[in-house]
C-alpha positions as CSV (number, residue, x, y, z in Angstrom):
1,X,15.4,12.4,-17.3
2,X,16.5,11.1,-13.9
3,X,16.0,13.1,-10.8
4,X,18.1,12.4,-7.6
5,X,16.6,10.5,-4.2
6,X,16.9,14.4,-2.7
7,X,14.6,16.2,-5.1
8,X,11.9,13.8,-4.0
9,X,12.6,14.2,-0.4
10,X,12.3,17.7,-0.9
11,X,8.6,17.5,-1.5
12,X,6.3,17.9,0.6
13,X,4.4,14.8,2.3
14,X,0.6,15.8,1.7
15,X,-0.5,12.8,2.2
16,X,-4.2,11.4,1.5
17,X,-6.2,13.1,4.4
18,X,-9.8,13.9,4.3
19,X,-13.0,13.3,2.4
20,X,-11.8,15.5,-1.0
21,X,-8.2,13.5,-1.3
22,X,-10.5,10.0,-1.2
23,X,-12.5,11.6,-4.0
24,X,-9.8,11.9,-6.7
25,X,-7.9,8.5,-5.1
26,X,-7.9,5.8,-7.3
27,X,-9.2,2.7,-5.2
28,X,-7.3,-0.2,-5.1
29,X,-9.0,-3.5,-3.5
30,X,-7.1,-6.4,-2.4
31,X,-9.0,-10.2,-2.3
32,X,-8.2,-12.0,1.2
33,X,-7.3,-15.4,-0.2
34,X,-8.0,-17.3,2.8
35,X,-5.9,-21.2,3.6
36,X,-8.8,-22.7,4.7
37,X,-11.2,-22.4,2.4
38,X,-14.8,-20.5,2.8
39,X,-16.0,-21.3,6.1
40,X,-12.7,-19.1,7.2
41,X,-13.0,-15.9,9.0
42,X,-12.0,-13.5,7.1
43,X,-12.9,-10.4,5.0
44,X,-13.5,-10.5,2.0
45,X,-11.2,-7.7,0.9
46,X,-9.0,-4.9,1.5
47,X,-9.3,-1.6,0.4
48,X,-6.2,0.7,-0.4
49,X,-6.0,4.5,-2.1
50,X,-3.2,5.9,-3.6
51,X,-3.2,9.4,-4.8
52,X,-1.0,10.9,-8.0
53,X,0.4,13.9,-7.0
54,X,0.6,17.2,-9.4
55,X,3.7,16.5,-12.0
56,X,6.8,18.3,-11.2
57,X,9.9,18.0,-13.5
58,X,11.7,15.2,-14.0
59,X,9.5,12.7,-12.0
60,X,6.1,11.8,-10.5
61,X,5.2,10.4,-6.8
62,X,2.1,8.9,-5.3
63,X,0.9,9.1,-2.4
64,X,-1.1,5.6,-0.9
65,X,-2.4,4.1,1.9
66,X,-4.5,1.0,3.1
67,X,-7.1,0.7,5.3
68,X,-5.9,-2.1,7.6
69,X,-7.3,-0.4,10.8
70,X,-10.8,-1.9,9.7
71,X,-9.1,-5.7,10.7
72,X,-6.7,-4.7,13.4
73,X,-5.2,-3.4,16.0
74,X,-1.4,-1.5,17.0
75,X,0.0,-1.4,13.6
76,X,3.4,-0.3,13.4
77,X,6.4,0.1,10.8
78,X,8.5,-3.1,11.2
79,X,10.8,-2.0,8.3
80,X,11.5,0.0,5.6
81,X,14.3,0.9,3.1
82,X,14.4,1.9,-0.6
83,X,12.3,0.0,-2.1
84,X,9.8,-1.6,0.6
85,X,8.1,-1.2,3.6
86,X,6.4,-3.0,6.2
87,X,4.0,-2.9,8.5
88,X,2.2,-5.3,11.5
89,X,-0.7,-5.4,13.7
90,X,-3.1,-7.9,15.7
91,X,-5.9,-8.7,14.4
92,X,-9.5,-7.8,15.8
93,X,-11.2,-10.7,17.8
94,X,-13.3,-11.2,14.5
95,X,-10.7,-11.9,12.6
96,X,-8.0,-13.8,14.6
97,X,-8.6,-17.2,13.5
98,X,-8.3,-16.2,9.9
99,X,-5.3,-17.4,7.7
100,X,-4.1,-16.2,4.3
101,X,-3.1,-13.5,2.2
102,X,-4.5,-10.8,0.3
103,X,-3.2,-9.1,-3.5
104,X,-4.5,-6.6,-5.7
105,X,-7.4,-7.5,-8.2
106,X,-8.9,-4.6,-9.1
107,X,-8.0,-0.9,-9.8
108,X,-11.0,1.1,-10.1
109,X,-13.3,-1.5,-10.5
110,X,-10.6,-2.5,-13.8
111,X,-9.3,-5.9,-13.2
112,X,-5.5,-6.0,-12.2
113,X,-3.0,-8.3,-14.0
114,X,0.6,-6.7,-12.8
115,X,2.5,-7.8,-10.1
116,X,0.8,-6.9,-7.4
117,X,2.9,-4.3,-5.1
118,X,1.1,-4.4,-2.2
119,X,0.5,-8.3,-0.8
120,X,-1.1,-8.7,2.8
121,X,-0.7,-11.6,5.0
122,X,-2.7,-13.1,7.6
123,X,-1.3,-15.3,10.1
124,X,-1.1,-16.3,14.1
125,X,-3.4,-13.4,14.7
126,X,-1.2,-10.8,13.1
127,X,-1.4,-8.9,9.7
128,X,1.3,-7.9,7.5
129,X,1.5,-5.8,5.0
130,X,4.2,-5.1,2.3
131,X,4.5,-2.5,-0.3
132,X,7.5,-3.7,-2.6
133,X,8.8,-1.8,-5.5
134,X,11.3,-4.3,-6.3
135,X,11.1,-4.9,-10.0
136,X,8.2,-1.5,-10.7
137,X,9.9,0.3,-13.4
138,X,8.9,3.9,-14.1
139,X,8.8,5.5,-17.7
140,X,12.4,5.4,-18.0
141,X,13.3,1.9,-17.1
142,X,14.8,2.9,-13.6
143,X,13.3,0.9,-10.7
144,X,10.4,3.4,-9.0
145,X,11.7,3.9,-4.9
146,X,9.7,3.9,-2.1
147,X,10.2,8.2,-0.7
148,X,8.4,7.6,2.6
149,X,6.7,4.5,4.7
150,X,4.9,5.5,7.8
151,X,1.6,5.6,9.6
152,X,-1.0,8.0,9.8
153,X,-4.8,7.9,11.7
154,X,-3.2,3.7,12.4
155,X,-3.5,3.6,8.9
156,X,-0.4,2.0,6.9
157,X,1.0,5.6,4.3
158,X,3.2,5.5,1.5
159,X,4.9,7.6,-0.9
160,X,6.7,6.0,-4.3
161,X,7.6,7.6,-7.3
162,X,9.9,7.5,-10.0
163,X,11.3,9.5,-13.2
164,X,8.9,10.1,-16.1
């Protein structure tokens, strides 16, 4: 069954908040893949949530976000559309020097194999982070859209669902 874009911008945005929303997230951590090998300054890993939200007809939404506010600083939206957004900041004094790029390996502990939607890079001092649903299909072969892209606590939120 497909649901229209409007149906799922009808629901509400109850976005991961809170110490019980973290306790039925399912935790997502990202590997920092640094350029120049181990003596680089980076961290070890990023940590992301995402949240499946009670089923409604038609269609199913998640609600994410990552936790880039442990390595930087002034994140903001830098764009955002259907199917992607994302987001920049400066990173901490600890961190500056570090350079490469961070993707999913494990899903609750599980090892990851997909394509991983969320990618991180670290460069010139500045984070990025994309989520990208280009190419995610959902249960009935249409390509799962991003519903909302935004901040919240500095943190980088999210919203993507699909038809099930």
């Amino acid at each position: 069954m497909n649901i229209g874009r409007s149906l799922l911008w009808a629901l509400p945005l109850s976005l991961l908040s809170g110490v019980g929303a973290a306790a039925l997230a399912t935790t997502i951590e990202l590997d920092v893949l640094p350029i120049n090998g181990p003596e680089a300054i980076c961290p070890a890993r990023l940590i992301a949530h995402e949240t499946l939200r009670p089923p409604f007809e038609g269609g199913f939404a998640q609600d994410g976000m990552i936790k880039l506010r442990d390595i930087a600083t002034n994140i903001r939206v830098l764009e955002s559309d259907t199917f992607s957004t994302t987001w920049v900041g400066t990173l901490k004094p600890e961190f500056r020097s570090c350079e490469g790029t961070a993707i999913i390996n494990s899903i609750d502990d599980g090892a990851y194999e997909g394509h991983s939607y969320l990618q991180v890079q670290l460069v010139d001092g500045q984070v990025t982070a994309t989520l990208d649903m280009t190419g995610i299909p959902d249960a009935n072969g249409f390509t799962s859209t991003l519903i909302f892209g935004g901040l919240r606590d500095g943190n980088p939120r999210w919203t993507w669902g699909g038809t099930d």
